[in-house]
Residue frames relative to the residue before (quaternion, step in Angstrom):
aa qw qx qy qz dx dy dz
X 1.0000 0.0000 0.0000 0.0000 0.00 0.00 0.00
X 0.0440 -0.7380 0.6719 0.0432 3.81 -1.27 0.69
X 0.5753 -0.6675 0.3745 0.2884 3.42 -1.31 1.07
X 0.4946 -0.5983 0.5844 0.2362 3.36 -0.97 0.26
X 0.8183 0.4371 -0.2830 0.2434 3.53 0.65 -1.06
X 0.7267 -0.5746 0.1522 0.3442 3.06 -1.18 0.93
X 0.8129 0.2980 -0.1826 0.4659 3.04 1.21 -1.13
X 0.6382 -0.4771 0.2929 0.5285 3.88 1.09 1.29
X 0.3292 -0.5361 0.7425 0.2301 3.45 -1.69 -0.07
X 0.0532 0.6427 -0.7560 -0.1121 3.24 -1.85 0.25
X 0.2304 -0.7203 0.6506 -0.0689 3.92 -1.23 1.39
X 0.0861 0.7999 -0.5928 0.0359 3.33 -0.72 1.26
X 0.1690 0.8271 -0.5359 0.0106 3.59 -0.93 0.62
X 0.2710 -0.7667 0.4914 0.3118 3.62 -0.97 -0.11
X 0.0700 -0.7847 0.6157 -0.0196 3.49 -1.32 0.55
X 0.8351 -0.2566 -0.0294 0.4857 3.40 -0.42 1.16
X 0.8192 -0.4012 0.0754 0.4028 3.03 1.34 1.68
X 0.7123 0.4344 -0.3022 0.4611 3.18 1.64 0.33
X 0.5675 -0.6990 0.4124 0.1384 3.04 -0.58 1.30
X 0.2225 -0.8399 0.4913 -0.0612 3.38 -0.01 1.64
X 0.1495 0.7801 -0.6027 0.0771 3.79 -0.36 0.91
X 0.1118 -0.7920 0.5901 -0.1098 3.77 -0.39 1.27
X 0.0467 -0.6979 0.7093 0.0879 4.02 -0.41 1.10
X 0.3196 0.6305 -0.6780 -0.2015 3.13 -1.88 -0.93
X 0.1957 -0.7273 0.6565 0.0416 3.32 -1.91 -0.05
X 0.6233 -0.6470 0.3083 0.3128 3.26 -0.81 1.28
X 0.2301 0.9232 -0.0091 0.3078 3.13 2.12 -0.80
X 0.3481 -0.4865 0.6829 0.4192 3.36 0.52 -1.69
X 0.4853 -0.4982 0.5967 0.4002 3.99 0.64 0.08
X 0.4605 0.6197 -0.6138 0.1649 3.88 0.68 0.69
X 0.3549 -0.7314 0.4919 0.3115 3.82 -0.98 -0.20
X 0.1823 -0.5379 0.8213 0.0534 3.42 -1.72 1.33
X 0.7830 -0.5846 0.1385 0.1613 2.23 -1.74 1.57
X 0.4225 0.6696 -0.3157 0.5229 3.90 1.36 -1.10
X 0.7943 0.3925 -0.2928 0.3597 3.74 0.17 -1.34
X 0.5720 0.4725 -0.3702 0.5590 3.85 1.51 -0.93
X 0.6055 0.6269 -0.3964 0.2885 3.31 0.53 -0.36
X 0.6002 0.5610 -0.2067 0.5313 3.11 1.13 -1.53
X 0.5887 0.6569 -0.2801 0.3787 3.92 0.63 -0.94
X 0.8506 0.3419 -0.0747 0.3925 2.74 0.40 -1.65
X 0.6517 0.4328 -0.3872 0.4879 3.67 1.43 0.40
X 0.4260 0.6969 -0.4227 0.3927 3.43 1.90 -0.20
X 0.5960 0.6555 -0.2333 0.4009 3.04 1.18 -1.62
X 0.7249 0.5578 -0.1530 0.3741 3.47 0.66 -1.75
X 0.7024 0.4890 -0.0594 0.5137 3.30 1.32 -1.08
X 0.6223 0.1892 -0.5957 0.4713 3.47 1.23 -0.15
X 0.5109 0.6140 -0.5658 0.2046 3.97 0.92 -1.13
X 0.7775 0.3732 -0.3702 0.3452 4.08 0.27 0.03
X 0.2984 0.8626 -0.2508 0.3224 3.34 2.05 -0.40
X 0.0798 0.8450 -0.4543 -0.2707 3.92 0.88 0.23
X 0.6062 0.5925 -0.3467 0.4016 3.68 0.88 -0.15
X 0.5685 0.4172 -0.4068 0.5809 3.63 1.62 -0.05
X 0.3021 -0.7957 0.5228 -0.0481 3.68 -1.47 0.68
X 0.6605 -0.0260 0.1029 0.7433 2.93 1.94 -0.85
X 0.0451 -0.7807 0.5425 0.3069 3.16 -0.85 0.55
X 0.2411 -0.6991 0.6051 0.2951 4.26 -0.87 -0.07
X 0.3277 -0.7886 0.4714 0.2205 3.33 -1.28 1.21
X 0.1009 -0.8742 0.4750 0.0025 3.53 0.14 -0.35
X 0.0508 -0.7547 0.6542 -0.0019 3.82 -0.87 0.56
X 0.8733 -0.3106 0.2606 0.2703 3.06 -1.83 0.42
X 0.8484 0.3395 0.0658 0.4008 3.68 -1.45 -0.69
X 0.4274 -0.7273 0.5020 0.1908 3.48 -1.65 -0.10
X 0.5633 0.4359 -0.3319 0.6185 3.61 2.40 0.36
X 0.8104 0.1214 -0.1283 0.5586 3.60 -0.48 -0.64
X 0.5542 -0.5624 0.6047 0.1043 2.96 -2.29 0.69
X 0.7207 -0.2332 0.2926 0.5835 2.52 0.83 -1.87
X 0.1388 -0.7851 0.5826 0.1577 3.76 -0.76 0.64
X 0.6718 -0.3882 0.4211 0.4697 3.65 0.96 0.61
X 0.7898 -0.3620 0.3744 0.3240 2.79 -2.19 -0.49
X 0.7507 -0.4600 0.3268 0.3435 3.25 -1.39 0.38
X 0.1094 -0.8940 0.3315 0.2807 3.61 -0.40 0.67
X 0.5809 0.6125 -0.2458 0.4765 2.77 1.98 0.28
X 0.5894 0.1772 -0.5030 0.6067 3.41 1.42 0.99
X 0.3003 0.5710 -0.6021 0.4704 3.55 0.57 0.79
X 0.6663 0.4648 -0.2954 0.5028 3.60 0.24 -1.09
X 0.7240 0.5771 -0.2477 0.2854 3.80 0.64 -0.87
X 0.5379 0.6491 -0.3978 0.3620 3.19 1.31 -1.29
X 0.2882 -0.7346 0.6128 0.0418 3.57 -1.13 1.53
X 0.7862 0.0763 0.0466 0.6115 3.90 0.97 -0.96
X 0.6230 -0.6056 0.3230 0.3753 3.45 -1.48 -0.01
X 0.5550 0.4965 -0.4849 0.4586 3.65 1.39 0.00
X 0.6221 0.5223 -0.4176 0.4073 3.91 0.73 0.25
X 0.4152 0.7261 -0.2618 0.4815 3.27 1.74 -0.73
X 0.6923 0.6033 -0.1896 0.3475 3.32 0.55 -1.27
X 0.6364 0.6275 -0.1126 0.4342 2.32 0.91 -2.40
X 0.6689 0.4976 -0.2847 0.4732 3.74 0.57 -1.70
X 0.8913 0.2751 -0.2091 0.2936 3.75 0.01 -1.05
X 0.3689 0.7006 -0.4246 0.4391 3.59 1.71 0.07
X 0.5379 0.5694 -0.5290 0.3265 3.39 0.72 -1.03
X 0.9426 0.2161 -0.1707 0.1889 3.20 0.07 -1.20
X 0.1663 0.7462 -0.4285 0.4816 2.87 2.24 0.94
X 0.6953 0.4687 -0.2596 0.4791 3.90 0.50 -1.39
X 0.7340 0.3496 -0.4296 0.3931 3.40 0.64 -1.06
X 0.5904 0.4994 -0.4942 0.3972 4.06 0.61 -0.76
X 0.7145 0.4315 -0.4031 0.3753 3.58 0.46 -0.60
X 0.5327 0.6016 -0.3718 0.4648 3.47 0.84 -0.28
X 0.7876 0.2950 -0.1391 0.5227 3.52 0.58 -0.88
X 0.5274 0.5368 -0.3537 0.5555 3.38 1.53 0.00
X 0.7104 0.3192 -0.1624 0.6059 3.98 1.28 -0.70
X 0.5054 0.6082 -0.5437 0.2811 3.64 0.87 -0.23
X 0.3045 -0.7449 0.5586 0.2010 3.85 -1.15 0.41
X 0.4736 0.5548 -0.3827 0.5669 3.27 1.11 1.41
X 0.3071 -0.7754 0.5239 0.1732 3.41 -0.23 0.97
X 0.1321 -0.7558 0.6225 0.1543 4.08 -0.19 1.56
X 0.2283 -0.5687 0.7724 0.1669 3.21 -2.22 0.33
X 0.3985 -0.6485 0.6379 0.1168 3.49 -1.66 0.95
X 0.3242 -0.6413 0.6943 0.0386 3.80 -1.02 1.36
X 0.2114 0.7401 -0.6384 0.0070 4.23 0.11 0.31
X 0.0049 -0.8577 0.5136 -0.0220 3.31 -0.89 0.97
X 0.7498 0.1782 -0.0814 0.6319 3.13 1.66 0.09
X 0.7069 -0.4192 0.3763 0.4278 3.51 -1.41 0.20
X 0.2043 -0.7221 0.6570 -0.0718 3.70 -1.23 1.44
X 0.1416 0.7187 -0.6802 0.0259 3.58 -1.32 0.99
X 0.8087 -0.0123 -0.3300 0.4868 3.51 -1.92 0.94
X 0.9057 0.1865 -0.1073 0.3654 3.30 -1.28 -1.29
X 0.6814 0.4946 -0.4317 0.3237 4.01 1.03 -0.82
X 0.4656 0.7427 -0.3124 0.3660 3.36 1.73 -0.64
X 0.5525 0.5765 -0.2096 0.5643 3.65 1.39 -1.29
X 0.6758 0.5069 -0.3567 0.3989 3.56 0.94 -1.37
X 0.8949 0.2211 -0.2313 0.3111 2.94 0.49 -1.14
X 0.3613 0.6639 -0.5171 0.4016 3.89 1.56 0.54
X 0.8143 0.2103 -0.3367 0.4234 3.85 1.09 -0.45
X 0.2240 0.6869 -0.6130 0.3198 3.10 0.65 1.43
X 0.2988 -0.7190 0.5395 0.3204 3.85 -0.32 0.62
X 0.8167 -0.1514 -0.0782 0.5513 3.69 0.64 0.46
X 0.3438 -0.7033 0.6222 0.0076 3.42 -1.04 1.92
X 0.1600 0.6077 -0.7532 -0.1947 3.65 -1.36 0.36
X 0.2205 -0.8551 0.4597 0.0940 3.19 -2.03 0.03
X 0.3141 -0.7844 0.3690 0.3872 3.53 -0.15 -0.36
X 0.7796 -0.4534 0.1980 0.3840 3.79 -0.87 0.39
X 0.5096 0.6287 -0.3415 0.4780 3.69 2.53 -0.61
X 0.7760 0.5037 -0.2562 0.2802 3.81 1.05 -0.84
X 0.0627 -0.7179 0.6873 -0.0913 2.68 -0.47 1.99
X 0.2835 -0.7433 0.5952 0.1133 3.09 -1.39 0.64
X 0.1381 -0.7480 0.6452 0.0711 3.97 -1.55 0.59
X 0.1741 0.6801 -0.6874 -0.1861 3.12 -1.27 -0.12
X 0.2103 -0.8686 0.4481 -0.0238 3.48 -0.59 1.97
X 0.3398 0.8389 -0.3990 0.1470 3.27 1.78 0.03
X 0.6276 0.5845 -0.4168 0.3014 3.53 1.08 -0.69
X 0.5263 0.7858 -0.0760 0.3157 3.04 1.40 -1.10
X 0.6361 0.0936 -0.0446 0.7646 3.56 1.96 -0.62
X 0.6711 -0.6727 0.2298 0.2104 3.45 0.90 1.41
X 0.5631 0.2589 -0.4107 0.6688 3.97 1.31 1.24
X 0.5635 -0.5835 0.5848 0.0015 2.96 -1.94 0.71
X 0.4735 -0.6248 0.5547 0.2791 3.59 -0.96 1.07
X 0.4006 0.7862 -0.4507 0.1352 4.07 0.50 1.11
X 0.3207 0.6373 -0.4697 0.5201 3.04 1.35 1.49
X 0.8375 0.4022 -0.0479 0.3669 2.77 0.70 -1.16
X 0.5170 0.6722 -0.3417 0.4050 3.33 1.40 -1.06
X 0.7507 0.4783 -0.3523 0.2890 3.62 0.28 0.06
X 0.4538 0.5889 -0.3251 0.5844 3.17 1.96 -0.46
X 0.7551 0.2922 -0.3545 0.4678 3.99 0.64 -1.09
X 0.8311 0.3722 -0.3737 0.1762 3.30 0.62 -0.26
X 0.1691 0.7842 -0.4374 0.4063 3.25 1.91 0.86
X 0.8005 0.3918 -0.1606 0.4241 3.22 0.88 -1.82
X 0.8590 0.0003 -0.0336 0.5109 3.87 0.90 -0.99
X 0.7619 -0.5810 0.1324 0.2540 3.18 0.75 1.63
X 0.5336 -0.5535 0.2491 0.5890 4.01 -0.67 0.02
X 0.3950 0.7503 -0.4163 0.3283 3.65 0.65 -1.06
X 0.7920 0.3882 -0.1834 0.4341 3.38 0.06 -1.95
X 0.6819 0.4965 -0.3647 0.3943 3.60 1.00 -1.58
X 0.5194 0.7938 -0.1718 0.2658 3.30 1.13 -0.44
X 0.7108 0.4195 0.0117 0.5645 2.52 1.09 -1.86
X 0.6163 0.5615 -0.2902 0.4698 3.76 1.49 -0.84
X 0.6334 0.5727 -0.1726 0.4910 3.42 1.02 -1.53
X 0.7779 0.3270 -0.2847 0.4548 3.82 0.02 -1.34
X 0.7164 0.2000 -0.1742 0.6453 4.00 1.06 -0.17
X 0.0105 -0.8521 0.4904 -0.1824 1.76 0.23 2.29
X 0.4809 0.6911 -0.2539 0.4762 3.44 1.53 -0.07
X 0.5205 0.6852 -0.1486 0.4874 3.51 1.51 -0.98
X 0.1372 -0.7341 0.6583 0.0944 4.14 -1.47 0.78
X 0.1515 -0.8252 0.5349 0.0998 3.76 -0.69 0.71
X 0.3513 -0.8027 0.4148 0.2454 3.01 0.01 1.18
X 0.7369 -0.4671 0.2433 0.4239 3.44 -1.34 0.32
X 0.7567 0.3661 -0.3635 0.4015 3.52 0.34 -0.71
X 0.2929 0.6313 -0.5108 0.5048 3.66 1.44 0.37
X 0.7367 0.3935 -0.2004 0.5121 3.44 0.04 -1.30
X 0.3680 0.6152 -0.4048 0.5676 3.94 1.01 -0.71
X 0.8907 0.2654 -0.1824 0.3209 3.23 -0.75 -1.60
X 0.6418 0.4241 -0.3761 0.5164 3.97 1.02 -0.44
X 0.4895 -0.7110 0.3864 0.3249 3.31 0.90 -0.06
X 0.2392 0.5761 -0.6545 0.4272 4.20 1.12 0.61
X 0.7608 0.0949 -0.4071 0.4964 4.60 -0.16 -0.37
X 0.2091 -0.7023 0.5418 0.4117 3.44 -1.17 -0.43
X 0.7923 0.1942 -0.1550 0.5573 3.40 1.84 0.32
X 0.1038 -0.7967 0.5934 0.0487 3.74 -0.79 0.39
X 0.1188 -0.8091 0.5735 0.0480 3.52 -0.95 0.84
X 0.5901 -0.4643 0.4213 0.5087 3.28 -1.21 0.44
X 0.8903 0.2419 0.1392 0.3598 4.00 -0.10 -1.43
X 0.6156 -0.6429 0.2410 0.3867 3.39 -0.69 1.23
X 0.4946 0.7534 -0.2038 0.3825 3.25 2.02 -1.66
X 0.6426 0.5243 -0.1696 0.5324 3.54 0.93 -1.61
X 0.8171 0.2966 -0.2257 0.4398 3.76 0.06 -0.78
X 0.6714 0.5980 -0.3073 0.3117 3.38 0.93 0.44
X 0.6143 0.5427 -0.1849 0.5421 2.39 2.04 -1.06
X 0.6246 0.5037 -0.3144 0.5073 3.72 1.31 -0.70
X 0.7246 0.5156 -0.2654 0.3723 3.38 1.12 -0.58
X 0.5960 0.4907 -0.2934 0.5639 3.39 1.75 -0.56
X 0.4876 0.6785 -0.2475 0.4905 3.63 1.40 -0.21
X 0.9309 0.1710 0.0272 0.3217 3.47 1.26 -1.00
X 0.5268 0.6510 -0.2009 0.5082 2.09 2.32 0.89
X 0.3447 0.6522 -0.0784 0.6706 2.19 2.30 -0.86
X 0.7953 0.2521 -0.2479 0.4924 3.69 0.48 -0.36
X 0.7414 0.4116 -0.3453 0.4022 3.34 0.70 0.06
X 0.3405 0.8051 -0.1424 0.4644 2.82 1.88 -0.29
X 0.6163 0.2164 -0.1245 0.7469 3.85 1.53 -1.21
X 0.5510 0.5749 -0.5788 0.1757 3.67 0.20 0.65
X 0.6523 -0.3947 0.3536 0.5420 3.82 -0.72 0.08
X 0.2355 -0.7834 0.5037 0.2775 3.58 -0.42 0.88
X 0.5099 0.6487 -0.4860 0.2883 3.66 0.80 -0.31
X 0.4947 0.6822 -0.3790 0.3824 3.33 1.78 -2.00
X 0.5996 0.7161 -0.1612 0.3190 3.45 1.05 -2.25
X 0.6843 0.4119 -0.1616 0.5796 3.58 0.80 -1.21
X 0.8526 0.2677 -0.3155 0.3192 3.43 -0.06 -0.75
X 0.6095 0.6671 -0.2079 0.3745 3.55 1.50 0.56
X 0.4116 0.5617 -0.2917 0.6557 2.69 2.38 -0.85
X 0.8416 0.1148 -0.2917 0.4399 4.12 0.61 -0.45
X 0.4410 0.5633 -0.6105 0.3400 2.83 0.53 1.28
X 0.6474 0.4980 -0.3223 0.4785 3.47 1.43 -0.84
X 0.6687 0.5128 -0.3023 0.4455 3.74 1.35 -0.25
X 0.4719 0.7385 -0.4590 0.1455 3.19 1.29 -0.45
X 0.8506 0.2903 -0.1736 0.4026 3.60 -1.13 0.48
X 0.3021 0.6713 -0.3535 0.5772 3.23 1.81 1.00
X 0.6367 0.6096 -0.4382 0.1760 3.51 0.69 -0.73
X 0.7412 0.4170 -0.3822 0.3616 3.50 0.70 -0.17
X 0.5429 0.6155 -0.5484 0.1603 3.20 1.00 0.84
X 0.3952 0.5768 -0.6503 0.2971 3.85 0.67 0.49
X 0.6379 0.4821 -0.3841 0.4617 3.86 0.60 -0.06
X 0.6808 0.4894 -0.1784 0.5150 3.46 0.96 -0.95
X 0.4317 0.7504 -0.3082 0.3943 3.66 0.74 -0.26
X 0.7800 0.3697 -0.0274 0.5042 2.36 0.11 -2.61
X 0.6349 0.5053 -0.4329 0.3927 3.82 0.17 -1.33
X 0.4698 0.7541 -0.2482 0.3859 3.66 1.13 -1.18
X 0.8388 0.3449 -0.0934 0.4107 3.18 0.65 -1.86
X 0.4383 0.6451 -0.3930 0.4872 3.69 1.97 -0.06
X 0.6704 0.5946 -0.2343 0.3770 3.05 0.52 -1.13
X 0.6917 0.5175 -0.1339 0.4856 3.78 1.16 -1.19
X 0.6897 0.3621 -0.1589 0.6066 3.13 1.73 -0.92
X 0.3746 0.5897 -0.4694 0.5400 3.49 1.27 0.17
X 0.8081 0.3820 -0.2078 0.3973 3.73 -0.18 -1.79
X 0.5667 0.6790 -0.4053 0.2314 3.39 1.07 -0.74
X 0.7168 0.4972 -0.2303 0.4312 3.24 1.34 -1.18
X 0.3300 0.8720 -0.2887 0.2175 3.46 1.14 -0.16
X 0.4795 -0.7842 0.2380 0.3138 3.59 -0.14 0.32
X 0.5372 0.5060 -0.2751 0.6163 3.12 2.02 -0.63
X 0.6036 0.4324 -0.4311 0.5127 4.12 0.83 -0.09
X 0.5998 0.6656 -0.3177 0.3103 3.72 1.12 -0.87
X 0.6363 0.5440 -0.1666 0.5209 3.02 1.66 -1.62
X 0.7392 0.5120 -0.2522 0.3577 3.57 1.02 -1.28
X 0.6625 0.5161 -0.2717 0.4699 3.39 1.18 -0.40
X 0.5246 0.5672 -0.3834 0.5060 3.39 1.35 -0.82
X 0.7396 0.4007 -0.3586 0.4048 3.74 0.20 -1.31
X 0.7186 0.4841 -0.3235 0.3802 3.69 1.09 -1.13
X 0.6567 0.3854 -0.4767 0.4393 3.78 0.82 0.10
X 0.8224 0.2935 -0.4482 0.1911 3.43 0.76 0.30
């Protein structure tokens, strides 16, 4: 099943201590701004949650992960303090999951572009199936994945972000991502990654959570300045947005 509603759904539960968080949007599973919101306090709420252990992300449906941000308040931004406004969301939500004291896993079941890509680089471990290709097409309508670009290029260095970002027209298929290291698995089938994935949550889950904590900041370490870095990040995105060559590029791309 996939929501209908305008502004996405978000479904949290727990099961043998893992901290279930499920988005979607009629969309592609993409996110307006209300829906990153919602996320990013799910997140917050299990990392203090003592009965969660882990949390699993997870999205909608049985094609897309994620299509990014909304392109229909993309299309909206009137000035550069709305700009902002638009690309922080997903500034707050990496930092959330970048400060949460729960180690998250990533459910990818489909093809991901701009901001879900970020989502799922600050997952501290991503699995996938053989459908998740990934893009980042921002250059292409004249701004730049610079929210995000620090989360992928934590995980698969400048080179890759490089190589992901400047082709920008271009899908990498999962075991691309596989091989820079953003999945740490890929399965043939939707059937297959669930079962390995309920398998390994479920095991990390009965480790010592302290062990659990002091590894999530070890894998974050030297990250801390990105609640400053983010945001500046997200000016910049909301700067270019207003631009004439993004004006033109969106006009032609909505029809």
């Amino acid at each position: 099943m996939t929501t209908t509603r305008e502004n996405g759904s978000l479904y949290t539960s727990i099961e043998n201590n893992i901290g279930i968080i499920e988005f979607g949007h009629p969309a592609s599973n993409s996110f307006p701004g209300v829906l990153l919101d919602r996320l990013e306090k799910a997140i917050c709420e299990y990392s203090d949650q003592p009965e969660v252990k882990v949390i699993l992300l997870k999205s909608e449906g049985e094609k897309a992960f994620c299509a990014g941000a909304s392109f229909d308040e993309l299309m909206a931004v009137e000035n550069m303090q709305q700009g902002k406004v638009f690309f922080s969301g997903f500034a707050k939500v990496l930092n959330a999951m970048r400060t949460c004291k729960k180690l998250i896993i990533g459910r990818i079941q489909g093809k991901t572009v701009g901001g879900g890509v970020g989502l799922i680089a600050a997952c501290d471990y991503a699995m996938a199936t053989e459908a998740a290709a990934i893009k980042l097409s921002e250059l292409s309508i004249g701004i730049g994945p610079f929210v995000i670009a620090p989360a992928i290029e934590r995980k698969i260095g400048i080179a890759a972000l490089g190589e992901l970002t400047l082709a920008a027209h271009e899908w990498k298929t999962a075991y691309w991502a596989k091989d820079k290291g953003i999945f740490a698995r890929v399965f043939e089938s939707t059937k297959d990654l669930d079962k390995e994935i309920g398998i390994f949550a479920e095991k990390l889950a009965s480790y010592n959570p302290e062990a659990l904590l002091e590894m999530k900041r070890v894998l974050w370490q030297g990250t801390e300045n990105w609640s400053t870095i983010l945001m500046e990040n997200a000016a910049i995105s909301g700067e270019l947005v207003l631009s004439d060559f993004t004006r033109n590029a969106l006009a032609k791309f909505k029809k």
